[in-house]
N, C-alpha and C positions, 0 to 999 in steps of 0.2 A: 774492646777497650782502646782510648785514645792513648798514641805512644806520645808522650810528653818529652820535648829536644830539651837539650840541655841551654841552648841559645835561641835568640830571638832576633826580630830587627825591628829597630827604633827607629821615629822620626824625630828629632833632636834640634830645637833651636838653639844653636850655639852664640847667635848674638843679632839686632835687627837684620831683619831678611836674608839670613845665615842658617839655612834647614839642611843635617847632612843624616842623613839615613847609618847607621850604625850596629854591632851586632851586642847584644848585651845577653848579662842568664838569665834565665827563665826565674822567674821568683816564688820561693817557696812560702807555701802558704804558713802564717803562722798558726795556732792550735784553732783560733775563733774565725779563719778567714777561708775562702774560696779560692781557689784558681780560675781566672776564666778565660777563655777563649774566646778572643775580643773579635766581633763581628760587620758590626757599624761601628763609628762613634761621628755624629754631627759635629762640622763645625761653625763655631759660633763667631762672634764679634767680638767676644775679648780674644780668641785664640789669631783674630785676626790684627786685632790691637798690640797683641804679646810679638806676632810677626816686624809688625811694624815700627813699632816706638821700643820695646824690650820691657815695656811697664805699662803698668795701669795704674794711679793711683802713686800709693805706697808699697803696691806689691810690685819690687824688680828684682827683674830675670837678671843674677849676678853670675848665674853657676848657666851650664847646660842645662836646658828643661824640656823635659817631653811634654808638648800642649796636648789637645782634646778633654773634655770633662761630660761628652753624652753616649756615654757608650752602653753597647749589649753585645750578650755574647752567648756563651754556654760553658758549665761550669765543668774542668775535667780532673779535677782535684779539690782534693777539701785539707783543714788542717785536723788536727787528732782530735776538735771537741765538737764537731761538724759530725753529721750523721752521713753515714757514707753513700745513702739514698737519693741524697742530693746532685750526687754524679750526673752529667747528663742533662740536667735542669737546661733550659732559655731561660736567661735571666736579665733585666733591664737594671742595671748599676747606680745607685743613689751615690754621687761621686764623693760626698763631706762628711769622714767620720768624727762626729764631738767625742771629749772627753769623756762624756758622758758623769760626770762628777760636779760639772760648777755650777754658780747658781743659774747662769741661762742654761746651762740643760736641765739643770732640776725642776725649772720652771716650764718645759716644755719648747721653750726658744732655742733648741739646739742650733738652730741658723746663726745665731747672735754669739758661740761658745769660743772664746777666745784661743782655742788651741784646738781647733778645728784642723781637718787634716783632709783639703779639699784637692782633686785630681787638675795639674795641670794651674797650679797656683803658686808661686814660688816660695819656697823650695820645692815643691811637691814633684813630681811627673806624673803625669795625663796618663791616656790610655790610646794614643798615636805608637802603640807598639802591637805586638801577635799576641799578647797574654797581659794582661794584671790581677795582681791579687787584692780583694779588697774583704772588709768587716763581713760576714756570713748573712747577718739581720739588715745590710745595706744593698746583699741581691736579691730581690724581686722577682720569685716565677712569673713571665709571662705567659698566655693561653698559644695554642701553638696556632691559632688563627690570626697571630699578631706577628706580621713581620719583622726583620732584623733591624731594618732602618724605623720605622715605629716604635720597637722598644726601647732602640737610643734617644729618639726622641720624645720619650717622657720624662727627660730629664725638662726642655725647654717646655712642655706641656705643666709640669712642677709650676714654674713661674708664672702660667697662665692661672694657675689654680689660685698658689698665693695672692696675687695679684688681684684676685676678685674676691678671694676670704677677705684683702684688706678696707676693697672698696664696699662691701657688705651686699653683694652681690643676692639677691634674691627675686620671686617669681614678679613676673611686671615692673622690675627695673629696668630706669632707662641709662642705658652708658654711651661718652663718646669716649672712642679709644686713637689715638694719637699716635700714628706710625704703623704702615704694615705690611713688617717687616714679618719673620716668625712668628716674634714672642705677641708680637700686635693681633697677627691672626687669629693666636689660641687664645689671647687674652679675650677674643670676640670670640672663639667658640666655646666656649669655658663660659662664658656669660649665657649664650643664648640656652647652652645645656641647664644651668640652672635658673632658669625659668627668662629671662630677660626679656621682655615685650620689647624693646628697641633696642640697635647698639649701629650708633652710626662710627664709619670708620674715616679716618683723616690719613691722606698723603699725598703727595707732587708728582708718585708715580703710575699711570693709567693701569699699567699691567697689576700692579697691585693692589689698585682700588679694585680691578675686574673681577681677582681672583678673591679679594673679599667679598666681594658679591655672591661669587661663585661657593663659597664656603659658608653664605650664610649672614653676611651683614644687612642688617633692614635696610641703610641708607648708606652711602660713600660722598666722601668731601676732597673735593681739590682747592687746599686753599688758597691756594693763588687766585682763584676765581671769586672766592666768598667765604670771610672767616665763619666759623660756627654761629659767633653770636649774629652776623649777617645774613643765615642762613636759617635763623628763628627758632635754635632748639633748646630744648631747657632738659636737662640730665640729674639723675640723682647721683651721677658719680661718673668723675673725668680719669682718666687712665694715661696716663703718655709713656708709649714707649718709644717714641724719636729719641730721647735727651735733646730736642731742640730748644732752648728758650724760645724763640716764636710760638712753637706749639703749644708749651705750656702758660703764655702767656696769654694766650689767648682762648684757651681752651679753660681755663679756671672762670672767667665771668660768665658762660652759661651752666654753671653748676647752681642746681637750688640754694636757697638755704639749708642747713644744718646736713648740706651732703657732705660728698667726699672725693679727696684729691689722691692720686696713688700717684706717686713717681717710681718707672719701673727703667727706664732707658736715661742709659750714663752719657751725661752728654758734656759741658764744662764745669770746673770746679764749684764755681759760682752763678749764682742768675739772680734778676729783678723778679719778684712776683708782687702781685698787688694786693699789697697786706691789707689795707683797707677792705676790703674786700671777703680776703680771709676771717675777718674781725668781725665785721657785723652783717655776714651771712652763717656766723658761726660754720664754717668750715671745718671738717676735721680733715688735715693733711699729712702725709706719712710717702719716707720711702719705703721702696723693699730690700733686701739682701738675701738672694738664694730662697730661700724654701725650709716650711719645717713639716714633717709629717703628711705628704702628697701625695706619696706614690701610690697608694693604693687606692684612692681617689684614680688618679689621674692613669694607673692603670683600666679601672673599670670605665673611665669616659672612652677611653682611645678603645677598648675590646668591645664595649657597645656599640661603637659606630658613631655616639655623640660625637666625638671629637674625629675631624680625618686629618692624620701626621701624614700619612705617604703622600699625599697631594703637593706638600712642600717641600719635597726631596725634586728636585730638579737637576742632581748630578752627583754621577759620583767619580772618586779615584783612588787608586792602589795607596798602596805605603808608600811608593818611589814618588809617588806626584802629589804626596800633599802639599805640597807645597802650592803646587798649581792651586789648589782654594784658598790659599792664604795669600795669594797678592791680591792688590785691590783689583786691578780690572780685570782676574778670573770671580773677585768674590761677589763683585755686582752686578754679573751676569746673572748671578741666582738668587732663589726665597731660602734653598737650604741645602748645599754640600757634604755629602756625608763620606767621607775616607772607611774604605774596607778593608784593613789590616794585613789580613790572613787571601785576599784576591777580591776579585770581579764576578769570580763563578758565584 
């Protein structure tokens, strides 16, 4: 049996590019929740964003906040309405628990639930610490043929999934996907797993077009060389995960008629698109926000082998050096940084 310490260490943004490692307790589970012994957790682009500006959006970092929101682990306590069997599990952490009561959860849109209680969102704290406890029905057995760094990363595998439920992804669709970046890659292996005849991929950077290749894209596009519409392809559904206006501007006029537009990557408040366009090709257009109801999806693509996550772990570091992934020119050196809590072994 795992001896559980009474304390822990944190990695703690105390204000833009202000990360100080800290000793906090160990948090007791409530009666419905898990304890887990955090293993991986990816870091992502908002936690690089949280580094750098102290916000996203409307979500600011006023207090201390522990970032990270893709984590796995193993579960070494339970609270009293948790079955005590669960000890023990590998578990892949769905970071946002709804209220479970309003009407977007009632509806099934728990992604949309207005009091939502998401890791590493402020107020919240992440799981950039040795232990968190989260909702019991929000950890997810993994198979034990699924790495530590894998199971964290079905969290950004989540968003590849949503991301093609949005664009109605099915057998012999064609996509272009716009950035590839992580969420770009899965959002192409997420397509081609469910049936996708073509999925070409758009970016400025060689190593990343390669390794779309590499993972499975039919075709790859630099566009500085040649936008899509230049390049003669006609899609049933455009994906952008840059958040670049260029990308998405130019990547909506080779969408068929009555396809589809997903916006997945946060990029400025505002942009031009060309409504004309949107209008009388009848377009359906939509952002995303997180994910609802994936994991078990996007569990069984990554344990198949449909989807490959370790491929995109290109580094890792302790507790004491997350930080080292959160400044910019350690974080684009990489496709995907994952911090190991608890060591390296």
């Amino acid at each position: 049996m795992t001896t559980i310490p009474d304390s822990m260490r944190v990695s703690v943004l105390h204000a833009p590019t202000d990360i100080r490692i800290e000793e906090r307790p160990v948090p007791t589970p409530r009666p419905d929740e898990v304890l887990v012994q955090v293993a991986s957790v990816g870091v992502c682009g908002s936690d690089v964003h949280y580094y750098e500006h102290g916000r996203i959006g409307d979500f600011v970092v006023n207090d201390p906040l522990i970032l990270g929101h893709e984590p796995s682990g193993r579960i070494v306590a339970v609270g009293a309405d948790v079955p005590s069997e669960r000890i023990g599990q590998r578990v892949s952490l769905e970071p946002g628990v709804p209220c479970r009561h309003c009407s977007q959860c009632r509806r099934g849109a728990y992604n949309l639930c207005p009091d939502i209680v998401f890791f590493a969102t402020p107020p919240v704290d992440g799981a950039f610490s040795e232990y968190v406890a989260l909702a019991a029905d929000f950890a997810y057995p993994v198979p034990d043929s699924m790495s530590d760094d894998a199971a964290a990363l079905i969290e950004p595998l989540s968003v590849g999934v949503w991301a093609n439920r949005k664009a109605g992804t099915a057998a012999g669709s064609r996509l272009l996907v716009t950035g590839a970046g992580p969420v770009g890659l899965l959002v192409m292996q997420v397509a081609k797993a469910m049936g996708a005849a073509e999925v070409v991929v758009s970016d400025v950077d060689p190593d990343r077009l390669a390794l779309a290749r590499q993972l499975g894209a039919t075709a790859v596009l630099d566009p500085r060389e040649a936008s899509p519409a230049e390049s003669g392809i006609e899609v049933d559904a455009f994906v952008d995960c840059s958040g670049a206006a260029p990308a998405v501007a130019t990547g909506i006029p080779v969408v068929r008629g009555g396809g589809a537009v997903v916006l997945v990557g946060m990029g400025g408040e505002e942009m031009t698109l060309p409504i004309s366009l949107v209008q009388t090709r009848e377009l359906s257009l939509t952002g995303t926000f997180r994910y609802a109801n994936t994991w078990p999806a996007a569990i069984a693509l990554a344990a198949n082998g449909d989807v490959d996550l370790d491929s995109l772990v290109t580094g890792h570091v302790d507790l004491e050096h997350a930080e080292d992934s959160l400044a910019p020119d350690g974080a684009a050196k990489h496709v995907k940084i994952v911090v190991r809590p608890n060591g390296l072994a």
